[in-house]
DOVEX-160820 format. One record per residue: residue number from 1; residue in one letter; y, x, z of N, C-alpha, C, O in turn. Coordinates in steps of 0.02 Angstrom, whole numbers. Atoms other than C-alpha are relative to their C-alpha. Example, Ala and Ser with C-alpha at 12.3 -4.5 7.8 and 13.67 -1.06 7.14 Angstrom:
2
1 a -59 45 0 -225 615 390 60 45 0 59 97 33
2 s -59 -42 -3 -53 684 357 55 -39 37 110 -14 45
//
This chain:
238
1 x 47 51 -21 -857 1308 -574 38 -62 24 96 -56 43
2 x -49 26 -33 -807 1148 -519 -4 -17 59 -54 -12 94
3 x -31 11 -63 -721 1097 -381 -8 -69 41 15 -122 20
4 x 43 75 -37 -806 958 -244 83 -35 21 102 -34 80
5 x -44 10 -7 -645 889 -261 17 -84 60 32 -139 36
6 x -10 48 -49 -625 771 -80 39 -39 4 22 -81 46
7 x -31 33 10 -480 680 -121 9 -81 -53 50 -126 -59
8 x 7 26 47 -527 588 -242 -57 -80 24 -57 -139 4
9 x 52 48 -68 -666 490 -113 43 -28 66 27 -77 101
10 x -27 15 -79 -539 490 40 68 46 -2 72 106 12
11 x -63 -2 15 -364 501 5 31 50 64 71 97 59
12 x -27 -4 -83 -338 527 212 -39 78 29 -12 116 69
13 x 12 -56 -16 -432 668 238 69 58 -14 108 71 -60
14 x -64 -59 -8 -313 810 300 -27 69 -2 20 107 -15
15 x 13 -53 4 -404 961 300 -90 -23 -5 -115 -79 6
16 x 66 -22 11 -601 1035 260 -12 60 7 35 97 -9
17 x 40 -66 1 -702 1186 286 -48 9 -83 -91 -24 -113
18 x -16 -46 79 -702 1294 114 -27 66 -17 -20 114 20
19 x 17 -85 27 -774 1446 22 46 17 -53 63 -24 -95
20 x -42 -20 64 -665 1540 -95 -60 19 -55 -113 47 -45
21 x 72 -4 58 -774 1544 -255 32 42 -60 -4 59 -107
22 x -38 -32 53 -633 1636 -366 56 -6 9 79 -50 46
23 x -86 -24 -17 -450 1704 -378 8 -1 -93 -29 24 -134
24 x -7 17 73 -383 1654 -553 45 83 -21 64 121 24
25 x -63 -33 9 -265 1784 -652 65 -18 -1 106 17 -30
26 x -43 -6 -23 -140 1714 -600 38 0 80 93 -13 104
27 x 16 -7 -75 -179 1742 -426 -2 -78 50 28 -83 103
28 x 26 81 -18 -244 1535 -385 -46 20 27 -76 71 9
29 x 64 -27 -58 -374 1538 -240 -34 -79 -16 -9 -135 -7
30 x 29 57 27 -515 1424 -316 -64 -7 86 -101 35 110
31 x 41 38 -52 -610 1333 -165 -87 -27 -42 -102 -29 -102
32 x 61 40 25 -785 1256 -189 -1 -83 8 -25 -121 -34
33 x -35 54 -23 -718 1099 -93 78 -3 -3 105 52 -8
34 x -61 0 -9 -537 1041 -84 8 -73 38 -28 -122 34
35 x -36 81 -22 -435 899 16 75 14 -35 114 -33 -32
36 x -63 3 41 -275 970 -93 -10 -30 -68 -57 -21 -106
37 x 2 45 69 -226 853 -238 58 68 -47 107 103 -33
38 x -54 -63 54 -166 968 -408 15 -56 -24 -20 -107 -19
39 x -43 13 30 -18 907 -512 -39 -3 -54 -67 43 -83
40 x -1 49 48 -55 772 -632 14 -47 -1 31 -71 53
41 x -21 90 -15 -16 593 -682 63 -7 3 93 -58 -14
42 x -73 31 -29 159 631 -618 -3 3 69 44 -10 107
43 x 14 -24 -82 96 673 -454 -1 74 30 -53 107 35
44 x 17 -72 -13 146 841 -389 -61 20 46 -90 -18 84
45 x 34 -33 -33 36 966 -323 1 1 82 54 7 113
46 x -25 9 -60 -13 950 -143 30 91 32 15 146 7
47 x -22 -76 -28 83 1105 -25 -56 -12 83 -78 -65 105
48 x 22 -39 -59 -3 1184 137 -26 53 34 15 92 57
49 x 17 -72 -26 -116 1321 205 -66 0 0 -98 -52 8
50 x 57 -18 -14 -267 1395 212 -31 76 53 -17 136 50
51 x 11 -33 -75 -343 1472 373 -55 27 -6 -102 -6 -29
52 x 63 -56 4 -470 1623 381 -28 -12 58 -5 -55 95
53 x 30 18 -77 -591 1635 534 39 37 26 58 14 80
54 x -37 -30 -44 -482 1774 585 54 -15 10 85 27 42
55 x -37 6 -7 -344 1679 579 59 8 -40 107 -29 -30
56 x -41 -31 65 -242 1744 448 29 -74 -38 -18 -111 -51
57 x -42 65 49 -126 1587 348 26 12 -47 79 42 -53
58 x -36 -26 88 -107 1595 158 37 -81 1 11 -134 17
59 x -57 73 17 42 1454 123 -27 -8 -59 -33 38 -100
60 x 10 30 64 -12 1365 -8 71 -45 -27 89 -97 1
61 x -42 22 20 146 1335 -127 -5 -81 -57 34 -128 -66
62 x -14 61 60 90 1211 -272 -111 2 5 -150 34 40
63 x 70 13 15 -98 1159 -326 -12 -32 -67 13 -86 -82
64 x 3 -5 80 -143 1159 -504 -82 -9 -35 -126 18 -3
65 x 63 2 46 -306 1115 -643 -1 65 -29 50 93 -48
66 x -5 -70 17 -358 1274 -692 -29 -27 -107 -20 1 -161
67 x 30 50 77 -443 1146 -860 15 -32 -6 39 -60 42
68 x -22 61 37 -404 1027 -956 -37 -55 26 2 -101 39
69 x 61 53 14 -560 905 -931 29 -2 98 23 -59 122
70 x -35 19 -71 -473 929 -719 -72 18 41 -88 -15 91
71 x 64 1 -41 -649 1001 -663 17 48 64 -6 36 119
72 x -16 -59 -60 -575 1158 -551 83 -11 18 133 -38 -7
73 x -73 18 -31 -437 1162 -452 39 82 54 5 113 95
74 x -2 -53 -7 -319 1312 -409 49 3 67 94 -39 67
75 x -44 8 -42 -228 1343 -255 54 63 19 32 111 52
76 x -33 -32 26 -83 1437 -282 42 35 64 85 -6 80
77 x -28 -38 -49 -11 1550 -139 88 21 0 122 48 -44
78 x -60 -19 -1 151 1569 -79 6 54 -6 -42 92 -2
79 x 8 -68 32 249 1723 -135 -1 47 82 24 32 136
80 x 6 -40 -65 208 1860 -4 -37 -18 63 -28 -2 122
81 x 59 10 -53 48 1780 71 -34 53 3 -12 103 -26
82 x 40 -40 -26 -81 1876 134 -60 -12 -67 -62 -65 -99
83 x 63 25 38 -248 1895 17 -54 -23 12 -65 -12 71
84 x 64 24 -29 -402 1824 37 -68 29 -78 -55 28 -138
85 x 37 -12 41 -569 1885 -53 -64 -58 -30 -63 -114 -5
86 x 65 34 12 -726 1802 -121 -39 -10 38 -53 40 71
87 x 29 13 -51 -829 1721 -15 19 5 72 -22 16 116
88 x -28 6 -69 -709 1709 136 -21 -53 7 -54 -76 -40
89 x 15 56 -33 -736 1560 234 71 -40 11 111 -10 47
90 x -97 12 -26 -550 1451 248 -7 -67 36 -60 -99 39
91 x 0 67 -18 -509 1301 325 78 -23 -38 127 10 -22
92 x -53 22 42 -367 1193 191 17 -30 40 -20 -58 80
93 x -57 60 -37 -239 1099 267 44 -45 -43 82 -4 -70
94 x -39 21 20 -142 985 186 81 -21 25 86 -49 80
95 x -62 16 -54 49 959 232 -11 -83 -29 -6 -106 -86
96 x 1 86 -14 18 757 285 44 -20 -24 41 -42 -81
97 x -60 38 1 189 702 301 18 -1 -84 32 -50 -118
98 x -21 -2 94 226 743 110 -67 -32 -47 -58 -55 -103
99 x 35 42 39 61 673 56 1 -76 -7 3 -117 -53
100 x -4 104 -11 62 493 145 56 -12 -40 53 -65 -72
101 x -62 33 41 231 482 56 -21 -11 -77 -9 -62 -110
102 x 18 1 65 170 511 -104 -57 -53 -21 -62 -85 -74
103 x 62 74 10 15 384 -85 32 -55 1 27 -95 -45
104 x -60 79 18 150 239 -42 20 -2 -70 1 -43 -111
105 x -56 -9 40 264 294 -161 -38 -30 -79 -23 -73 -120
106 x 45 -4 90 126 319 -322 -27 -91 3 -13 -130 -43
107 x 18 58 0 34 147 -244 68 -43 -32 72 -62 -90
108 x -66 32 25 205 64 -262 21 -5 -78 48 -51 -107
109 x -14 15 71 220 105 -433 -54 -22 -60 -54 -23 -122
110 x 65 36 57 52 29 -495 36 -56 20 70 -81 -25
111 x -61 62 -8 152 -115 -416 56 -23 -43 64 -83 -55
112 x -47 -1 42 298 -88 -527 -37 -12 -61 -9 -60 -88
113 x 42 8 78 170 -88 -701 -17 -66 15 -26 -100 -36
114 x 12 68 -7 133 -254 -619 53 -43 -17 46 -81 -64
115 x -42 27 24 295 -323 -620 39 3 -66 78 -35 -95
116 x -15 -47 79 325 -217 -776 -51 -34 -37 -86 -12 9
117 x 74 -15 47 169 -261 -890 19 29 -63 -4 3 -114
118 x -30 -36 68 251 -152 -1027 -54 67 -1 -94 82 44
119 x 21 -73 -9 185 16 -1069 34 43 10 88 44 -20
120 x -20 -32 -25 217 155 -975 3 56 -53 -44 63 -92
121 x 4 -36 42 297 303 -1071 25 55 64 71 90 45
122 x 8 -48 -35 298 416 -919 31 -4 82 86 -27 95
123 x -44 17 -66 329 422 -725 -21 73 25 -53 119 2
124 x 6 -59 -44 350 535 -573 -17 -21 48 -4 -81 55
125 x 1 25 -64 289 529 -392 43 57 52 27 116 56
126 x -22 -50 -74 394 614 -239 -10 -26 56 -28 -85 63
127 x 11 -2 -82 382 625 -60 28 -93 27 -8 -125 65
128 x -40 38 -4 500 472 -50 23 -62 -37 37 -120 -20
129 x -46 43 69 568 398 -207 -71 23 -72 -121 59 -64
130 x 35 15 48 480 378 -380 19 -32 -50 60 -78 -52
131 x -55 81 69 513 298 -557 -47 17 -60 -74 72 -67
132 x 37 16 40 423 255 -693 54 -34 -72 99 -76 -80
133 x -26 39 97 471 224 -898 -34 -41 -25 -94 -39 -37
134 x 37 59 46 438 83 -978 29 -20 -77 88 -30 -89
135 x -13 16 79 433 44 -1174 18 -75 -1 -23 -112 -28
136 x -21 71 -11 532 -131 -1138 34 11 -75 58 62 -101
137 x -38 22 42 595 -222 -1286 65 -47 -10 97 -72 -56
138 x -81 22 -33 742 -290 -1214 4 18 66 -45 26 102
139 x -17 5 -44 845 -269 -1079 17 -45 60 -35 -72 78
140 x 9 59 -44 899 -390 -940 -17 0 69 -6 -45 110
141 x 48 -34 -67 799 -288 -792 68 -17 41 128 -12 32
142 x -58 18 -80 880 -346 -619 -44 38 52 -105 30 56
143 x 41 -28 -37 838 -233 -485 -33 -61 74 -79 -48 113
144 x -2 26 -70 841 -371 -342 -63 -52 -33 -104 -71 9
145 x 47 50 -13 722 -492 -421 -66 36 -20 -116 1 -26
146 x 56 -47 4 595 -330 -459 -22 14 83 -75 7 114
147 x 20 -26 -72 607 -271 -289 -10 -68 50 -11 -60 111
148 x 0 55 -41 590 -455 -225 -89 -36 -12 -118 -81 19
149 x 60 23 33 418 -472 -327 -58 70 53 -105 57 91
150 x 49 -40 -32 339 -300 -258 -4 -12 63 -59 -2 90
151 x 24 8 -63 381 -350 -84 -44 -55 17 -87 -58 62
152 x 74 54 -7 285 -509 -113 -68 20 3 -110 1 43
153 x 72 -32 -12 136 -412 -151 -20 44 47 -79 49 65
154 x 14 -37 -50 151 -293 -30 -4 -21 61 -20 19 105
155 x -4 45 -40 166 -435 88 -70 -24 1 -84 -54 53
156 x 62 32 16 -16 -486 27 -44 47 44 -98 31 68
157 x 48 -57 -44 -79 -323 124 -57 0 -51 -107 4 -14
158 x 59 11 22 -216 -335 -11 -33 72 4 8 115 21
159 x 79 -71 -13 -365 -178 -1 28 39 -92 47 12 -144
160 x -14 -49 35 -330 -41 -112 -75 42 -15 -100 73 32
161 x 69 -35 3 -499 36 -179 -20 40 -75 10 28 -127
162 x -4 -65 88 -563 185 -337 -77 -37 10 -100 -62 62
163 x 50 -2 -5 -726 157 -399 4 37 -87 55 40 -122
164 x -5 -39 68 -788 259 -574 -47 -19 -53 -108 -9 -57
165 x 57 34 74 -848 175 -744 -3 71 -38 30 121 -25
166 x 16 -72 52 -910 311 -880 43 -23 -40 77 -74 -33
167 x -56 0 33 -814 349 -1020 -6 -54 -55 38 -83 -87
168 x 30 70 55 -919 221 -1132 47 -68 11 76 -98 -33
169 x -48 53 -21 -826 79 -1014 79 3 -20 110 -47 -39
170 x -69 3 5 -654 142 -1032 13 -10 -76 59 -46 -95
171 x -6 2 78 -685 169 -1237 -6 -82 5 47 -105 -17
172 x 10 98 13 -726 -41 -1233 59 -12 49 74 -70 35
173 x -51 22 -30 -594 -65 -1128 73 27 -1 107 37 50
174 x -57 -21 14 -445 -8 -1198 73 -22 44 119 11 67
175 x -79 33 -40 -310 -135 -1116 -14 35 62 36 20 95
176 x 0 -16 -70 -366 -39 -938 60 51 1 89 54 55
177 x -50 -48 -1 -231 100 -988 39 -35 -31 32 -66 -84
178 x -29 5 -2 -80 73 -950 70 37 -41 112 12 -78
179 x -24 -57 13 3 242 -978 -16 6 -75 -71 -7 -102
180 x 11 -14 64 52 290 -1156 16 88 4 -4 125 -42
181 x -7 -70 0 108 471 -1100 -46 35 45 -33 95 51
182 x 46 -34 -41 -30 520 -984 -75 -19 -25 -56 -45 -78
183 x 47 12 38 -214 483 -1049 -64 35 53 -75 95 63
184 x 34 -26 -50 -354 477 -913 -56 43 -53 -78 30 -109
185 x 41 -52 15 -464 643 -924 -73 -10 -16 -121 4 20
186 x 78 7 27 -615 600 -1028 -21 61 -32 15 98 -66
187 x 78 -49 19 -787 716 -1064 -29 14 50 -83 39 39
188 x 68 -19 -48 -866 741 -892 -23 -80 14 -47 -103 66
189 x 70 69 -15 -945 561 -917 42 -47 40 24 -99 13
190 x -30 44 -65 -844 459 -782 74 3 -8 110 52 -16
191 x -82 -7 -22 -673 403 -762 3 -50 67 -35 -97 79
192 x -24 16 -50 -584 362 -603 44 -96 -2 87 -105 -45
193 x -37 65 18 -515 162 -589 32 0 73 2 35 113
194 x -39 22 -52 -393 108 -444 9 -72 -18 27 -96 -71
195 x 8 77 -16 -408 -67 -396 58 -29 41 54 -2 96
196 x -5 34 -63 -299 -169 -293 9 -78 -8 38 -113 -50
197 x 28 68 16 -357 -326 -256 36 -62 -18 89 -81 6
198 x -65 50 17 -306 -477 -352 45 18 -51 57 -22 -96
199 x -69 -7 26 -159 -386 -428 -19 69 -53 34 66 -84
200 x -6 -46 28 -203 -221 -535 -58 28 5 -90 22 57
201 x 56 -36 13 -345 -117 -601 11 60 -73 5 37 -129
202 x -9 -68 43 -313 69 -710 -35 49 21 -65 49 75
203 x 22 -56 -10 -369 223 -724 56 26 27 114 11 13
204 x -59 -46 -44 -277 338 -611 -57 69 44 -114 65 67
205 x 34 -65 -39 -335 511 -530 43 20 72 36 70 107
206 x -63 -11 -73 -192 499 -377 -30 -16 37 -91 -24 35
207 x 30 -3 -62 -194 474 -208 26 -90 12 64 -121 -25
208 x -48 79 -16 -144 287 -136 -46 -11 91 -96 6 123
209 x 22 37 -78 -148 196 37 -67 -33 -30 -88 -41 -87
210 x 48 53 -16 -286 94 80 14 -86 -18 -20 -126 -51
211 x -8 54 -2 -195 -55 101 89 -27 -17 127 5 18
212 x -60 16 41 -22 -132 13 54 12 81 104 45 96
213 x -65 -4 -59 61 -155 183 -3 60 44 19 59 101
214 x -45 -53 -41 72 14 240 54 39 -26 84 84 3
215 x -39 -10 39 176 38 105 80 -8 36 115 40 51
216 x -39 29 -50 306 -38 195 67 -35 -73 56 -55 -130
217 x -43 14 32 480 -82 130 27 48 -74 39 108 -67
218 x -25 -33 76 538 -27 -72 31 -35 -26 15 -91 -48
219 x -55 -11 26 684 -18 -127 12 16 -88 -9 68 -114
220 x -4 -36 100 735 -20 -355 77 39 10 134 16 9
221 x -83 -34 -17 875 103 -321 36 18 -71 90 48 -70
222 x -40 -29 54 915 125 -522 -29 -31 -74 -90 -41 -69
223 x 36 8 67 865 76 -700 52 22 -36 108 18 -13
224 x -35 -68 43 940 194 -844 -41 -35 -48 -99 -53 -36
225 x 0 -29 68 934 176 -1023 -35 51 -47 -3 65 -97
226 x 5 -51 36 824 312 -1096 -1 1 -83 -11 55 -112
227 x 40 5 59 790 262 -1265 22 -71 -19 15 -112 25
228 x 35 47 5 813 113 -1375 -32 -57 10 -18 -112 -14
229 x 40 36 -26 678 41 -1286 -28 17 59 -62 -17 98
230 x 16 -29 -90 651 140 -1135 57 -18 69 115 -2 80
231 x -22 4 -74 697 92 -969 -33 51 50 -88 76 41
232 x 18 -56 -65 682 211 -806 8 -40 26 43 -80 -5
233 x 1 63 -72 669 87 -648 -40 71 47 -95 98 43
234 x 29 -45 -45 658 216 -513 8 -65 90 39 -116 106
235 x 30 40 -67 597 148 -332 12 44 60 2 100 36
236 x -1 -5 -51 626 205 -156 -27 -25 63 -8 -84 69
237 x 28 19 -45 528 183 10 78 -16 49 135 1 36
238 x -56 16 -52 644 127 149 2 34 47 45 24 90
//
């Protein structure tokens, strides 16, 4: 069934009260609600715990789509947790400190497609650091006058906001995707857009700040060669 997936409305939410609705075969504890984000986009899976009324704490190691179309969501237990059955009652936790990083970090790199306007042929998000490929047709990339452009915008503090056109909008609007190796999840009718104001508008299913300046200081700690025509420009928070 799917999953009232809370993250997706409110990035900041840290925990919710949960029913277990199914245990996958590969032993994933499917919620009815979630505030954990699963691994996509380039965005790992969020880690934390889930709390019984009696108290009992299953570690949650990784968080995963149990479908393609991203409707359920699986929460994957550390090895040598405790079990939990159907219809327990939990309370999810998310580990914070590793998410807020990842909302800078991912925000930051819709930043980078800005200063980039190339197409993206694949990125990553971590706790910290981050980097993104781009299908550039020349070289030339200077890290100091990239990282001198995102702090301008992030200097703008501008509002960070999702709102969701159907899939009819995104088919007429082709230039909105960015990404040539990721491909937002169309057939349940709706796709997800990330806004930030002024400066950028894509489909994206991640998490992001609110607002550019809590981002804080970022750092281009590398650009690599992959390809040809590929560049890596990886990024760092300060």
């Amino acid at each position: 069934m799917p999953t009232d997936c809370l993250f997706r409305e409110d990035s900041y939410l840290k925990d919710c009260e949960a029913t277990v609705v199914a245990i996958t075969e590969q032993g994933g504890i499917v919620l009815d609600r979630t505030v954990f984000y699963a691994n996509s986009g380039g965005q790992p899976g969020d880690t934390g715990a889930l709390m019984t009324a009696d108290g009992t704490r299953i570690a949650v190691a990784d968080t995963v789509y149990t479908d393609k179309l991203k409707t359920e969501i699986a929460h994957m237990p550390a090895a040598g947790a405790p079990a939990v059955n159907i219809g327990d009652a939990v309370r999810a936790t998310i580990d914070w400190d590793k998410r807020y990083g990842r909302m800078k970090i991912h925000t930051a790199l819709h930043l980078l497609s800005v200063v980039l306007p190339y197409p993206i042929t694949g990125a990553s998000v971590g706790d910290a650091d981050g980097r993104a490929d781009f299908d550039i047709p020349e070289a030339g990339l200077d890290k100091d006058v990239i990282a001198a452009k995102i702090a301008a915008m992030i200097a703008t503090d501008a509002a960070v906001s999702s709102r969701w056109i159907s899939d009819a909008e995104l088919e007429a609007n082709p230039g909105l995707i960015k990404s040539m190796s990721v491909k937002p999840p169309m057939g349940t009718g709706r796709v997800r857009l990330i806004e930030i104001e002024s400066l950028d508008l894509q489909p994206c299913g991640g998490t992001h700040v609110r607002r550019l300046g809590e981002i804080g200081a970022v750092s281009v700690t590398g650009i690599e060669k992959k390809g040809k025509q590929n560049r890596r420009v990886r990024i760092a928070l300060a």
